[in-house]
Backbone as CSV, one residue per row, in Angstrom:
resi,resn,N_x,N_y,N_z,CA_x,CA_y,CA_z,C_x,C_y,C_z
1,UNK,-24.826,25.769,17.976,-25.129,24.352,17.740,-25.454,23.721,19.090
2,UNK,-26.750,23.065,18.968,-26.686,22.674,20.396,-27.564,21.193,20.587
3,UNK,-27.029,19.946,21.385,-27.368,19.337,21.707,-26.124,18.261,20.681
4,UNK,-25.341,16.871,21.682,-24.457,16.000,20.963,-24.739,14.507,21.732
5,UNK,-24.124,13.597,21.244,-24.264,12.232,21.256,-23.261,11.489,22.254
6,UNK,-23.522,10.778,22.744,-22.406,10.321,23.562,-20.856,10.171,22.681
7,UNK,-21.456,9.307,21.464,-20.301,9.030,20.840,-19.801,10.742,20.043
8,UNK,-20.262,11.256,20.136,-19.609,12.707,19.594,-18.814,13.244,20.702
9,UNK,-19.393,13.249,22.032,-18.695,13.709,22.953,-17.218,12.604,23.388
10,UNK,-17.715,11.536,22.912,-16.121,10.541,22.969,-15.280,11.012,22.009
11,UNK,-15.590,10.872,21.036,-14.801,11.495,19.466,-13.792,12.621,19.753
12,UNK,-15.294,13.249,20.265,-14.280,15.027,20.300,-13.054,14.707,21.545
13,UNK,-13.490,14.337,22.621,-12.299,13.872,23.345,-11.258,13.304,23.326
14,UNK,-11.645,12.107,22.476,-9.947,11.589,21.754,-9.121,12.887,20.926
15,UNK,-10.434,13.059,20.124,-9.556,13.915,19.114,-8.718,15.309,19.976
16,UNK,-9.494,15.656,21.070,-8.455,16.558,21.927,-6.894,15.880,22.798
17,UNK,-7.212,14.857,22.738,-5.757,13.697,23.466,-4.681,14.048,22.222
18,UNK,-4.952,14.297,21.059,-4.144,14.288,19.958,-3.151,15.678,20.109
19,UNK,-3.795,16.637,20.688,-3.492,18.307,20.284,-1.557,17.767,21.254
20,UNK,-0.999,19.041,20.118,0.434,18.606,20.528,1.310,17.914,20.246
21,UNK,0.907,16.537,19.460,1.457,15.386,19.056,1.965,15.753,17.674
22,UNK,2.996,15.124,17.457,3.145,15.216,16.161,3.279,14.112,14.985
23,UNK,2.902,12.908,15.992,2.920,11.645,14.690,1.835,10.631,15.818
24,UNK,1.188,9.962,15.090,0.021,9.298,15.075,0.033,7.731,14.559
25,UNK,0.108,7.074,14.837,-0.363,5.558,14.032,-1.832,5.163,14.545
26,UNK,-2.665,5.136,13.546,-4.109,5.250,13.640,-4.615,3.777,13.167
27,UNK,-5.821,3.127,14.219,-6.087,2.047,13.996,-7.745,2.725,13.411
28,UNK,-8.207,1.572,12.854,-9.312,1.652,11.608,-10.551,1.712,13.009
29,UNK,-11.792,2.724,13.029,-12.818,2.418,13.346,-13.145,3.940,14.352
30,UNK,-13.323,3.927,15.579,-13.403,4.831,16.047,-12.270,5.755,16.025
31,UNK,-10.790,5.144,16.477,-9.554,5.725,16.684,-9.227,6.672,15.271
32,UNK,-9.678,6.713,14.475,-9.272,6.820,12.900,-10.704,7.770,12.563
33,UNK,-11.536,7.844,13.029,-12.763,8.705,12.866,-12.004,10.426,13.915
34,UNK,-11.240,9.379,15.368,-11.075,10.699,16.312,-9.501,11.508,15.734
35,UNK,-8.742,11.074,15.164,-7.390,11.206,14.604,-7.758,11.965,13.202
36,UNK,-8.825,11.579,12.895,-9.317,12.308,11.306,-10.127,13.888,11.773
37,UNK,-10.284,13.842,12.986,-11.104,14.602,13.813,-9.998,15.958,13.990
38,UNK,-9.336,15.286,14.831,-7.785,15.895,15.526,-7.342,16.989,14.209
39,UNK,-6.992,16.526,13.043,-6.218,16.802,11.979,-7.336,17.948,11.462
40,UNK,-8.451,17.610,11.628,-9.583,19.158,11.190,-9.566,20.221,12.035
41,UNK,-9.334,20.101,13.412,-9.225,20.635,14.344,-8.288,21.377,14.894
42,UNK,-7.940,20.665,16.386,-6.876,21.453,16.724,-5.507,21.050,16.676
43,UNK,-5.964,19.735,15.739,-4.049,19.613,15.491,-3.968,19.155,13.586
44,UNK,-3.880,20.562,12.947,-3.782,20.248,11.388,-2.160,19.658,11.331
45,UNK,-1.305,19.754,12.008,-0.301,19.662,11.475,0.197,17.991,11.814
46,UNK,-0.726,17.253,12.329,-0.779,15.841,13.259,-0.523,15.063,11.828
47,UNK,0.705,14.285,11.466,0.807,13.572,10.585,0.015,11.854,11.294
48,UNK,-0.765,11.647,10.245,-1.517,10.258,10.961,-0.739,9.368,9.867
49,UNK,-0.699,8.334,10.404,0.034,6.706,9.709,-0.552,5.753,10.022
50,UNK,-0.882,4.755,9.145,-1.509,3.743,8.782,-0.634,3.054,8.856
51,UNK,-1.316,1.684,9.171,-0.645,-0.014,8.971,0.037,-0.357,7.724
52,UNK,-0.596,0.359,6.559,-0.835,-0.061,5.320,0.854,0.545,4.646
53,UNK,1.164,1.624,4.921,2.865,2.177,4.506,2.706,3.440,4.364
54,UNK,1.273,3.960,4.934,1.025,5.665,4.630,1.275,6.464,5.362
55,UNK,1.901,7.797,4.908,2.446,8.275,6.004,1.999,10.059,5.793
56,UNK,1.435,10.932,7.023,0.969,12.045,6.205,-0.406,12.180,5.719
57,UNK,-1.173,10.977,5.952,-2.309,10.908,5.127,-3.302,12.005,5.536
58,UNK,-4.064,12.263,4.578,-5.465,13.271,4.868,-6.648,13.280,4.029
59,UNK,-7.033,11.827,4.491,-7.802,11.274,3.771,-9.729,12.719,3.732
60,UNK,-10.265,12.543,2.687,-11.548,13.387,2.546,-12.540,12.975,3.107
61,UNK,-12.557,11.478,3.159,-13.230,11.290,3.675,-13.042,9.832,4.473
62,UNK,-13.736,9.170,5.762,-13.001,8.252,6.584,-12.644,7.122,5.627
63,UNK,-11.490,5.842,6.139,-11.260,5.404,5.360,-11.857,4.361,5.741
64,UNK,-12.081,2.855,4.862,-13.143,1.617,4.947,-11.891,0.831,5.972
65,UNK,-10.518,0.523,5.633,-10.058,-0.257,6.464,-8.132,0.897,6.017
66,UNK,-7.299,-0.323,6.059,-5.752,0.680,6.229,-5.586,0.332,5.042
67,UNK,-6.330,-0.454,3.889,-5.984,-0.911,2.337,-7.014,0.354,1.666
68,UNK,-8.134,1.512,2.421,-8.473,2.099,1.535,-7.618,3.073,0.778
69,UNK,-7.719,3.109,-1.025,-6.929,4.551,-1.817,-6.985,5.442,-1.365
70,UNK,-7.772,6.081,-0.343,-7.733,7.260,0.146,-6.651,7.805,0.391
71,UNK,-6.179,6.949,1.657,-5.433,7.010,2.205,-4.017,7.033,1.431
72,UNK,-3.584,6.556,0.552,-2.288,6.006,-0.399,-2.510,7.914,-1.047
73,UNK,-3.878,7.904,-1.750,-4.319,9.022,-2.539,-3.675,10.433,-1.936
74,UNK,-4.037,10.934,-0.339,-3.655,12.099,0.392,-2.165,11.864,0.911
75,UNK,-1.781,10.770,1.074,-0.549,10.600,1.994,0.722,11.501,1.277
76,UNK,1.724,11.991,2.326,2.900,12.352,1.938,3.566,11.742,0.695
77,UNK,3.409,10.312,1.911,4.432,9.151,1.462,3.811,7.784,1.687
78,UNK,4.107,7.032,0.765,3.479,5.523,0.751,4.771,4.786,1.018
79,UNK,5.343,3.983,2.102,5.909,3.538,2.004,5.440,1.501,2.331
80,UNK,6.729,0.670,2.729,6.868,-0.371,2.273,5.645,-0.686,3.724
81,UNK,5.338,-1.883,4.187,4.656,-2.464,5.349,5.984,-2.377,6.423
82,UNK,7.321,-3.125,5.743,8.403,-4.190,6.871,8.780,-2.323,7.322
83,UNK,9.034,-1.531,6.527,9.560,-0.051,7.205,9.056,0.648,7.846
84,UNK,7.064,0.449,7.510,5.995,1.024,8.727,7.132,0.895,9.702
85,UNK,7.127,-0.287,10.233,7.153,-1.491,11.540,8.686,-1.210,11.627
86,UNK,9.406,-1.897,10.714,11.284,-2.275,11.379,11.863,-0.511,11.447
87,UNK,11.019,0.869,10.344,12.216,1.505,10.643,11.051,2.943,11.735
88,UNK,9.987,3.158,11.425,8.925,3.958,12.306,8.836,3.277,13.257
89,UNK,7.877,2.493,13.722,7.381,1.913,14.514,8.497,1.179,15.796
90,UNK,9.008,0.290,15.643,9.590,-0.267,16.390,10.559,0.275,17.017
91,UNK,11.778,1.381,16.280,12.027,2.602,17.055,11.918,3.239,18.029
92,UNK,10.510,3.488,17.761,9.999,4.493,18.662,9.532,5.815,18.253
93,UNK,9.583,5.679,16.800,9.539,6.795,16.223,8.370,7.690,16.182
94,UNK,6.959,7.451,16.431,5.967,7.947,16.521,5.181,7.787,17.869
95,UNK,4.657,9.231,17.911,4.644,9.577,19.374,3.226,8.684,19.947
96,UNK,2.091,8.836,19.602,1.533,8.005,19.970,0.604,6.683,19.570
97,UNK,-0.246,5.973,19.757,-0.493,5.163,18.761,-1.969,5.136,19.358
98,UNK,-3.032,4.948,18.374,-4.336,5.010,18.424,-5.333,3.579,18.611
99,UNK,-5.893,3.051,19.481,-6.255,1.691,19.456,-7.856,1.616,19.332
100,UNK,-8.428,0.401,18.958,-9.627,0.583,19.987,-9.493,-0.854,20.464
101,UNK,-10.845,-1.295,20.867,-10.493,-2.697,21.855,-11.617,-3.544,21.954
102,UNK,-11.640,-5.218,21.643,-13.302,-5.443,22.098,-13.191,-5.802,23.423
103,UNK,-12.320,-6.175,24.126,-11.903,-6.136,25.610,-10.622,-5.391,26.062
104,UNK,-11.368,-4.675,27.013,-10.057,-4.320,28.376,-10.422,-4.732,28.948
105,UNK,-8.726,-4.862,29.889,-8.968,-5.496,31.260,-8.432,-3.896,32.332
106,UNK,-8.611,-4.070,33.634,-8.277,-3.100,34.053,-6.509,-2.516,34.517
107,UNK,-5.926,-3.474,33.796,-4.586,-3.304,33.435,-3.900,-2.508,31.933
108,UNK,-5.123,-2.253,31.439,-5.089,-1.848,29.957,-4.820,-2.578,28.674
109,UNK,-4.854,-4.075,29.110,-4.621,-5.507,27.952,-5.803,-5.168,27.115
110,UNK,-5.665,-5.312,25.622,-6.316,-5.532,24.663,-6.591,-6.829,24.170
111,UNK,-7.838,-7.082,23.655,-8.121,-8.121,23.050,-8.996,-8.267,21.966
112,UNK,-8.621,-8.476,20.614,-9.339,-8.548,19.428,-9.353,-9.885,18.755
113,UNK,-8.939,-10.995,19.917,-8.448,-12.208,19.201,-9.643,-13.387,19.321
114,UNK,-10.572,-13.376,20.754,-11.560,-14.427,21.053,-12.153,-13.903,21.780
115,UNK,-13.632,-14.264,22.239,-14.184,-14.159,23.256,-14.247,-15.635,23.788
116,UNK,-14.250,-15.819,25.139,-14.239,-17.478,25.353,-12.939,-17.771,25.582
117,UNK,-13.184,-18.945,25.660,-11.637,-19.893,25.665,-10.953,-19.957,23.910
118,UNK,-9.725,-19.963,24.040,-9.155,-19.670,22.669,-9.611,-20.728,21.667
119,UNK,-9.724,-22.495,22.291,-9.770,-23.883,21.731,-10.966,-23.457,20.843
120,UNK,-11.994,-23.236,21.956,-13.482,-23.094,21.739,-14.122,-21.759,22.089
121,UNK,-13.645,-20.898,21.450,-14.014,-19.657,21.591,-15.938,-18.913,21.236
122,UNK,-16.564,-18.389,22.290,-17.309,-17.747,21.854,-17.430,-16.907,20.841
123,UNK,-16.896,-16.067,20.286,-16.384,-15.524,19.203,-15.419,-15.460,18.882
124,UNK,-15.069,-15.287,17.775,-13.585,-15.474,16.989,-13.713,-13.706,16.504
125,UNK,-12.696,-12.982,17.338,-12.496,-11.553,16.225,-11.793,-11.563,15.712
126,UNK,-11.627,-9.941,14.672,-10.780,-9.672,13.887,-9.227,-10.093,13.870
127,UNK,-8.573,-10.262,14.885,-7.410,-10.446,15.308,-6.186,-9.370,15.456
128,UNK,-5.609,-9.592,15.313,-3.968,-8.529,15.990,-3.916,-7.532,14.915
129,UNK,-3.529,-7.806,13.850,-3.111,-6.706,12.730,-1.807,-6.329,13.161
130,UNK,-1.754,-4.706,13.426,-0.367,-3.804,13.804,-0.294,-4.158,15.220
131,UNK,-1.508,-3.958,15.998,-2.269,-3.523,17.092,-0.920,-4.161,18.487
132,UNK,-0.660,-5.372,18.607,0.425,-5.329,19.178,1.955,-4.854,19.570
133,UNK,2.443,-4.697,17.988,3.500,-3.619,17.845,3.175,-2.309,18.114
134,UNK,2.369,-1.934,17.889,1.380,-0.315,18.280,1.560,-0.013,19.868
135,UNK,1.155,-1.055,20.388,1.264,-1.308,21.701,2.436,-1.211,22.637
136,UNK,3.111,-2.034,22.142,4.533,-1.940,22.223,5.770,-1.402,22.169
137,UNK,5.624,-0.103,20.794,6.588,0.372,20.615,6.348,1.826,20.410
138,UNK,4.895,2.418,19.754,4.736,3.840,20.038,4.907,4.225,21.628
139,UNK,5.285,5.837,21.418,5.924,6.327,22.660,4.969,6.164,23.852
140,UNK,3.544,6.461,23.354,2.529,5.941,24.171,1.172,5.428,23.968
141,UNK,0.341,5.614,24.117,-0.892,4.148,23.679,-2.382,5.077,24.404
142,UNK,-3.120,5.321,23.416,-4.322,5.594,24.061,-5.503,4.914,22.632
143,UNK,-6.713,4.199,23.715,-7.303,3.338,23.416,-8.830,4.057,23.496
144,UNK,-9.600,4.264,22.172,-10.749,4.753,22.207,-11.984,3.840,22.415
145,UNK,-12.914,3.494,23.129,-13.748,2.110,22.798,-15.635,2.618,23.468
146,UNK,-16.185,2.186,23.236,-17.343,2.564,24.445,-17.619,1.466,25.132
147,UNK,-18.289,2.098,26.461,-18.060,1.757,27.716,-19.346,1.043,27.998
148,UNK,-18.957,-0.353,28.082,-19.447,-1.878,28.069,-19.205,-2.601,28.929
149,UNK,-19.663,-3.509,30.156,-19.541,-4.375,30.745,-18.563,-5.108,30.296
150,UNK,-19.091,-5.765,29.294,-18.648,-6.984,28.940,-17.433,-6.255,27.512
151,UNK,-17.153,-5.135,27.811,-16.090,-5.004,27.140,-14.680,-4.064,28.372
152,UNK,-14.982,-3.543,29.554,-14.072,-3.474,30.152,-14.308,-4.466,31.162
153,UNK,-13.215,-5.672,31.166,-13.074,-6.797,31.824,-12.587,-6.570,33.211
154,UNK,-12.549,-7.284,34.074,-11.551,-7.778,34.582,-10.190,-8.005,34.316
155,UNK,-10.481,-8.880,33.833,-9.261,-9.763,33.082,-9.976,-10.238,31.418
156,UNK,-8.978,-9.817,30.357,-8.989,-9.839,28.960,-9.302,-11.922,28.688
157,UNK,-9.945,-12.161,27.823,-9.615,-13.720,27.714,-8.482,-14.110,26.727
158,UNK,-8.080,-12.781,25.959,-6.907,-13.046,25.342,-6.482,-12.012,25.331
159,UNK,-4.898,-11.954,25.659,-4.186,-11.135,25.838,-3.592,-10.343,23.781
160,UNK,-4.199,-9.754,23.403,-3.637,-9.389,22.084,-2.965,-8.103,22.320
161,UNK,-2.887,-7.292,22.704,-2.008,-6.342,23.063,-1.817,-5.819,24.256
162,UNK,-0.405,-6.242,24.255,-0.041,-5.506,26.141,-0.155,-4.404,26.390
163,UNK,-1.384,-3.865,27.284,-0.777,-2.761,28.247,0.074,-2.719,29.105
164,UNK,-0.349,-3.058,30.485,0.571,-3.053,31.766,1.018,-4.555,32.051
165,UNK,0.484,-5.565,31.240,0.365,-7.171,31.683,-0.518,-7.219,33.161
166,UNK,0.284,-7.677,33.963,0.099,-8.168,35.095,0.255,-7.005,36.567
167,UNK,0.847,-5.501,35.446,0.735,-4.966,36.775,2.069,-3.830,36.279
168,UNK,2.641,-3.289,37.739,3.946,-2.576,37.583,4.894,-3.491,36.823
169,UNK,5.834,-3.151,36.291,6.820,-3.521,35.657,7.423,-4.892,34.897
170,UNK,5.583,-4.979,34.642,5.584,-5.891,33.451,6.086,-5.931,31.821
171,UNK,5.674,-4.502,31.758,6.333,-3.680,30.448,8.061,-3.780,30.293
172,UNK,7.923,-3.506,31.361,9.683,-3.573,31.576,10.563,-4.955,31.294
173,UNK,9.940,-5.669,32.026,10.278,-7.104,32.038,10.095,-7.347,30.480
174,UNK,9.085,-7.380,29.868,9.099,-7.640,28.466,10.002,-7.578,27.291
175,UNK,10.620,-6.228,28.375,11.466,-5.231,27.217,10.232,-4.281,25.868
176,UNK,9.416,-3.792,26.508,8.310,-2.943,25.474,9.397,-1.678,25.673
177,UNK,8.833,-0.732,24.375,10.079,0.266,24.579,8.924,1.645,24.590
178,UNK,7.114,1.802,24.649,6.804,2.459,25.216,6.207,2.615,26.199
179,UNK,5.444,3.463,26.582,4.963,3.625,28.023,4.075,3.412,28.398
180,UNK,3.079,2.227,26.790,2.167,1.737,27.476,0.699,2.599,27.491
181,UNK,-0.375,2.138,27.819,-1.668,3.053,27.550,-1.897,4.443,28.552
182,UNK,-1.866,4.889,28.010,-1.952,6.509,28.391,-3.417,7.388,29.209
183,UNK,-4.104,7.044,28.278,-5.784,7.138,28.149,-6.511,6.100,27.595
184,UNK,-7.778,6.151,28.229,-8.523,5.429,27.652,-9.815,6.150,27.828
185,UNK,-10.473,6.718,26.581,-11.575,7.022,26.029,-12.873,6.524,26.101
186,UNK,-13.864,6.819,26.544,-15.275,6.044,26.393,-16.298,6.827,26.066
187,UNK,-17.536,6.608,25.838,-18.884,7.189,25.813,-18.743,7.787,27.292
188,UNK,-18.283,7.285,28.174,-19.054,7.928,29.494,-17.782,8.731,30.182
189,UNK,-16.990,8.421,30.227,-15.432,9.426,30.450,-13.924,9.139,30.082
190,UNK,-13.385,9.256,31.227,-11.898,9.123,30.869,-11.154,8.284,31.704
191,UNK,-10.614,7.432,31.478,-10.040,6.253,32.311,-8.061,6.546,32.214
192,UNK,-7.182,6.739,33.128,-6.027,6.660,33.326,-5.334,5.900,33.917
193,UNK,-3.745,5.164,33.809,-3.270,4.321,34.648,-3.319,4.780,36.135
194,UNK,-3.217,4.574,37.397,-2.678,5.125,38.656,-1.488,4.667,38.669
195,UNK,-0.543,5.818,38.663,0.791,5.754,38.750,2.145,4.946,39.260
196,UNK,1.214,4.004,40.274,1.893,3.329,41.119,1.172,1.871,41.197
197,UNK,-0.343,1.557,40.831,-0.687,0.249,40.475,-0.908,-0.130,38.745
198,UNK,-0.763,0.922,38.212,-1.047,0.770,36.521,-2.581,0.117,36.626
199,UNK,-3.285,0.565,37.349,-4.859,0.079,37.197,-5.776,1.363,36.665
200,UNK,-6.479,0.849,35.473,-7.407,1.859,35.005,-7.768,2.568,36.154
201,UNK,-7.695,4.070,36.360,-9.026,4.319,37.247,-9.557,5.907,36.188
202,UNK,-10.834,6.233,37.033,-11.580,7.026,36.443,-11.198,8.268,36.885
203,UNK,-10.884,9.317,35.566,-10.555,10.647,36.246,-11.106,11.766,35.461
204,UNK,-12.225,11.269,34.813,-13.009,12.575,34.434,-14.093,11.826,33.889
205,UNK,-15.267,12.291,34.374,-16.494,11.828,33.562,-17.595,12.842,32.592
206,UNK,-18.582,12.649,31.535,-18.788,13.021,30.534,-19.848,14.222,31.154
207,UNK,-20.508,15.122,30.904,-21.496,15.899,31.262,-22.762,15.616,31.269
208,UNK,-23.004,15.029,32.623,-24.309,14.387,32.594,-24.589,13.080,33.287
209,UNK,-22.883,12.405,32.686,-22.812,11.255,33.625,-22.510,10.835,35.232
210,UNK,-23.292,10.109,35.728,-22.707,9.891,36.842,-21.877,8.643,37.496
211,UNK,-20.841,9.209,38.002,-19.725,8.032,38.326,-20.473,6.762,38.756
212,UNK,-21.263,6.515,39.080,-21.991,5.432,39.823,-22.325,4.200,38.312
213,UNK,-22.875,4.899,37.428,-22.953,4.579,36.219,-21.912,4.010,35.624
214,UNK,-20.706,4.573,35.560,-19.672,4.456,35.069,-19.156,2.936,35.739
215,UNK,-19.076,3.546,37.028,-18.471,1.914,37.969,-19.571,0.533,37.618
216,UNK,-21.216,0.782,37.650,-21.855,-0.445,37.124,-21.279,-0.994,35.845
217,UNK,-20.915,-0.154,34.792,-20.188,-0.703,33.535,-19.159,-1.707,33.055
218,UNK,-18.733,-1.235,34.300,-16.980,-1.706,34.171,-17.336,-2.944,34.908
219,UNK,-15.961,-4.050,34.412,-15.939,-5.097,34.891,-15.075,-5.327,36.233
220,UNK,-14.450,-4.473,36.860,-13.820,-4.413,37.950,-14.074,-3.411,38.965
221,UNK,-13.937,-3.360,40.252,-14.403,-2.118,40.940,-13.331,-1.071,40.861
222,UNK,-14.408,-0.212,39.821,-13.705,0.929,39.968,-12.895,1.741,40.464
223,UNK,-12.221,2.020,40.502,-11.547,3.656,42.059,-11.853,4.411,40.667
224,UNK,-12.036,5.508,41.415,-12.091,7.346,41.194,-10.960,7.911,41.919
225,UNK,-10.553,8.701,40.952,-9.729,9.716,41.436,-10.660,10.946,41.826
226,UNK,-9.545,11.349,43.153,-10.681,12.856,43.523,-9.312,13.763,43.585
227,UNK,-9.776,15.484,42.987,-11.106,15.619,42.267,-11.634,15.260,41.289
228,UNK,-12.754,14.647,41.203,-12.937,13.732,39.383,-13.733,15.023,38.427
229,UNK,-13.009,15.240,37.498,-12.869,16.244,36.555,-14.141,15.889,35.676
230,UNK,-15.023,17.049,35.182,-15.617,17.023,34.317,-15.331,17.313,32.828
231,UNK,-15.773,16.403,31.339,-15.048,16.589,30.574,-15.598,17.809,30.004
232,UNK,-14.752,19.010,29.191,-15.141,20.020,28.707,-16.580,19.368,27.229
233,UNK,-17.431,19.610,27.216,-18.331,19.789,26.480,-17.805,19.915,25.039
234,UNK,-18.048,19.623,23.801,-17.784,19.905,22.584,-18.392,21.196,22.132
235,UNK,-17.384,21.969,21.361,-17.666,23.105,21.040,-18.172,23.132,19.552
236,UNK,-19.132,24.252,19.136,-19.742,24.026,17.943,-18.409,24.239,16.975
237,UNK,-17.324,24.297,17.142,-16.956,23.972,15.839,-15.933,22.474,15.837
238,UNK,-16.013,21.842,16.704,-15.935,20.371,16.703,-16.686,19.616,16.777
239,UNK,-18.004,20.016,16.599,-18.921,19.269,16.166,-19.646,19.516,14.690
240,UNK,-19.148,20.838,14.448,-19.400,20.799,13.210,-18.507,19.913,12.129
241,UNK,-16.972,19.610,12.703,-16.483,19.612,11.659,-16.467,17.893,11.999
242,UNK,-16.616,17.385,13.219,-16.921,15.996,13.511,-18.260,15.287,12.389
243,UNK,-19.498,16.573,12.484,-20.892,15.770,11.653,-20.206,16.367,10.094
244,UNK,-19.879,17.089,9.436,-19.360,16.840,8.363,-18.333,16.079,7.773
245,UNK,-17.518,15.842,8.700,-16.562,14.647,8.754,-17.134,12.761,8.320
246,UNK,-18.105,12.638,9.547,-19.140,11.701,9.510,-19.830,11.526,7.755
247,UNK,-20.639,12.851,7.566,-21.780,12.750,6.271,-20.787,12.448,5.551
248,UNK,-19.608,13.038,5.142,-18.810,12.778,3.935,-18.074,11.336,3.908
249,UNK,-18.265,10.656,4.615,-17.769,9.074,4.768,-19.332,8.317,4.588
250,UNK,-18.992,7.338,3.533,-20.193,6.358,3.604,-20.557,5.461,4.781
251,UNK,-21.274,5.858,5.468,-21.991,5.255,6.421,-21.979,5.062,7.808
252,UNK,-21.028,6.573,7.363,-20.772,7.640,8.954,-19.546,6.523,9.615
253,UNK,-19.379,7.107,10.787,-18.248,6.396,11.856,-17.809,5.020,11.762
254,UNK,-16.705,4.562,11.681,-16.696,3.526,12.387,-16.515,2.735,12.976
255,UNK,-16.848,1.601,13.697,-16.695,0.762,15.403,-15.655,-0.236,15.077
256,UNK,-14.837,-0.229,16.475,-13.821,-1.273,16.256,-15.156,-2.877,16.470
């Protein structure tokens, strides 16, 4: 099989962040295309969980939002919304949690709430959903999105889910009980905290891309880590099972 898409080569990459894990809370759009990915692949045994009370799910084909039957249809277990959240979730009970984002900032803050000022907002999005508790309380946080100017910020205009806040040991101060964004996924590579400023930086880019590219994108100046890693290429049978994955969902992938 030869020749893939940026967004295939993002896909397959999330869906490799998954291998190992054994519980999942999956947000609707890309994150939920790469987690549906994961579970064909190299992690069948990856129980994914929904907002909605599903737990186990293995849906046939992607689902429209966390209210599709699919999902209720394949799941283990359907349970209540308040037990997702008061007895999984907030715990700590699931290892990582799946996001996407219409802004980052380079602290790893999410934002699905405004573009603009909140009063008078340029756009009004979808809003919070799980996506804050997700944030908050899975063991750790990786955020799939493509790589946009005007979607990795500076600074978020609304803060809807904490990554790092303001920096080191903002999380802490909060009292969040996980560790916060892990990875972050794009069309063009791989973005990680630095250990000691919690600032996105770049530590692997896509085959083909060049870091220079990557840094025009972003809304903050970049750092690179050296050596900056190239990402392994998708193999024909994650892309096979990624484009059959795709055809069998009405209207292929889809975007946070």
């Amino acid at each position: 099989m030869t020749g893939w898409t940026a967004d295939e080569m993002m896909t397959v990459t999330a869906a490799r962040a998954l291998i190992g894990r054994a519980s999942c809370f999956v947000g609707i759009g890309l994150p939920s295309t790469a987690a549906n990915l994961a579970r064909r692949t190299g992690s069948p045994d990856l129980a994914l969980i929904y907002e909605s009370g599903t737990i186990g799910s293995r849906p046939r084909t992607l689902p429209l939002s966390i209210g599709d039957g699919e999902l209720a249809v394949t799941a283990d277990a359907v349970v209540s919304v308040p037990e997702i959240f008061n007895y999984w979730l907030q715990p700590g009970r699931i290892d990582l949690g799946f996001l996407g984002a219409a802004q980052l900032d380079r602290f790893g803050n999410i934002n699905t709430t405004v573009v603009g000022d909140y009063r008078q907002p340029k756009v009004r999005l979808p809003g919070a959903g799980g996506a804050p508790e997700i944030a908050a309380s899975c063991r750790e946080v990786a955020v799939v999105v493509r790589h946009r100017r005007r979607t990795l910020v500076d600074k978020v205009d609304f803060v809807t889910s904490v990554g790092f806040g303001d920096g080191p040991g903002h999380r802490a101060r909060l009292g969040l009980r996980g560790r916060g964004p892990v990875l972050v996924i794009t069309d063009l590579g791989v973005l990680e905290p630095d250990p000691e400023t919690c600032e996105l930086t770049l530590t692997s880019v896509h085959p083909g891309v060049d870091p220079d590219r990557v840094r025009e994108q972003t809304g903050w100046p970049l750092r690179i880590r050296e050596p900056l890693a190239i990402t392994p290429e998708p193999t024909d049978h994650e892309l096979a099972a990624l484009r059959a994955l795709t055809a069998e969902s009405v209207g292929g992938p889809g975007d946070v």
